[in-house]
C-alpha positions as CSV (number, residue, x, y, z in Angstrom):
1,X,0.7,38.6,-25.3
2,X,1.8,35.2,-26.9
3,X,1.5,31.9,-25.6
4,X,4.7,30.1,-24.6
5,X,5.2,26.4,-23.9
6,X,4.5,26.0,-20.1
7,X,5.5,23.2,-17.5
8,X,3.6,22.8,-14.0
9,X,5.1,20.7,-11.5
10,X,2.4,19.8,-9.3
11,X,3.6,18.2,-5.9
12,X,0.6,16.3,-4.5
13,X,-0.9,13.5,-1.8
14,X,-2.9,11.2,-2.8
15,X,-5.5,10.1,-0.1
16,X,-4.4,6.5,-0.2
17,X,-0.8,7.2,0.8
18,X,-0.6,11.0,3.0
19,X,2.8,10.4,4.1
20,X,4.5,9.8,0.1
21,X,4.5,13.4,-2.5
22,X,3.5,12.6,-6.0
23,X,4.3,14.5,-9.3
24,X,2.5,15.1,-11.9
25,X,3.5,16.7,-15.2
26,X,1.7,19.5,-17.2
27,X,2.8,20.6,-20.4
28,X,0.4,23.3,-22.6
29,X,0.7,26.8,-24.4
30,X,-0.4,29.5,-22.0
31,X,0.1,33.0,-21.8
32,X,2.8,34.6,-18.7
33,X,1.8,35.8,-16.4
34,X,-1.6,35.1,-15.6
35,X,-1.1,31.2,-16.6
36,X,-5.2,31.2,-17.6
37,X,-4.7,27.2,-18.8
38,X,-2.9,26.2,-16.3
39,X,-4.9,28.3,-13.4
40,X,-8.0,26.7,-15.2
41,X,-6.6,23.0,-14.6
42,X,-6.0,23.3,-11.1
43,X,-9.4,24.7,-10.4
44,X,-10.5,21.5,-12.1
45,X,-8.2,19.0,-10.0
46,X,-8.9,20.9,-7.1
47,X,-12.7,20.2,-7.1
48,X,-12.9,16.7,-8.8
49,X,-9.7,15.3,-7.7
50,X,-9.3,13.5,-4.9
51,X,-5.3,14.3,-4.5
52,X,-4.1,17.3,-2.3
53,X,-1.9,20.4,-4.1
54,X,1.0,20.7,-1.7
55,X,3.1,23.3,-4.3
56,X,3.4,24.0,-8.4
57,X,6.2,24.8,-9.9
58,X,6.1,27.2,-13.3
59,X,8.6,27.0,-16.0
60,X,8.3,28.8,-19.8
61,X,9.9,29.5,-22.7
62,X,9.6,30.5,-26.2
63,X,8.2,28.5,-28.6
64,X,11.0,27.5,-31.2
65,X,11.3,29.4,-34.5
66,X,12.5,27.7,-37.5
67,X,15.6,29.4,-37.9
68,X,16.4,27.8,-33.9
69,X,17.2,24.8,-35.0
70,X,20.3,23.6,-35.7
71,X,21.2,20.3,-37.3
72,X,23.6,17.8,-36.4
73,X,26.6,17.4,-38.1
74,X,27.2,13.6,-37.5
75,X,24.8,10.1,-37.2
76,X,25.3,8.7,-33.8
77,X,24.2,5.4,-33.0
78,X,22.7,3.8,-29.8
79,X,23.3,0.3,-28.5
């Protein structure tokens, strides 16, 4: 077991506005499949958070090694 980097997708209503989804963003290291920090941070939202879970979507992947990276071979400039 190793952690990965993990995104959650949560798809919400907020009772203010029933009729318009919300997203909201989670990013942490947690560990496939059993997803304990992200289970854990639902549980939370779903008892002090006023906003109803409609659906999550999961997403992993390896953390990056060292010898990943690869450096660009030219300075590019924004305007």
């Amino acid at each position: 077991m190793e952690f990965r980097l993990t995104t959650a997708e949560i798809f919400c209503h907020l009772p203010d506005y029933p009729t318009i989804f919300h997203s909201f963003v989670l990013q942490k290291h947690d560990i496939s499949p059993d997803f304990l920090v992200i289970t854990g941070f639902l549980g939370y939202w779903e008892h002090e958070i006023e906003a109803h879970i409609h659906s999550v979507c999961l997403a992993n992947a390896d953390l990056v090694g060292a010898g990943e990276i690869l450096y660009a071979d030219g300075r590019f400039n924004l305007h």
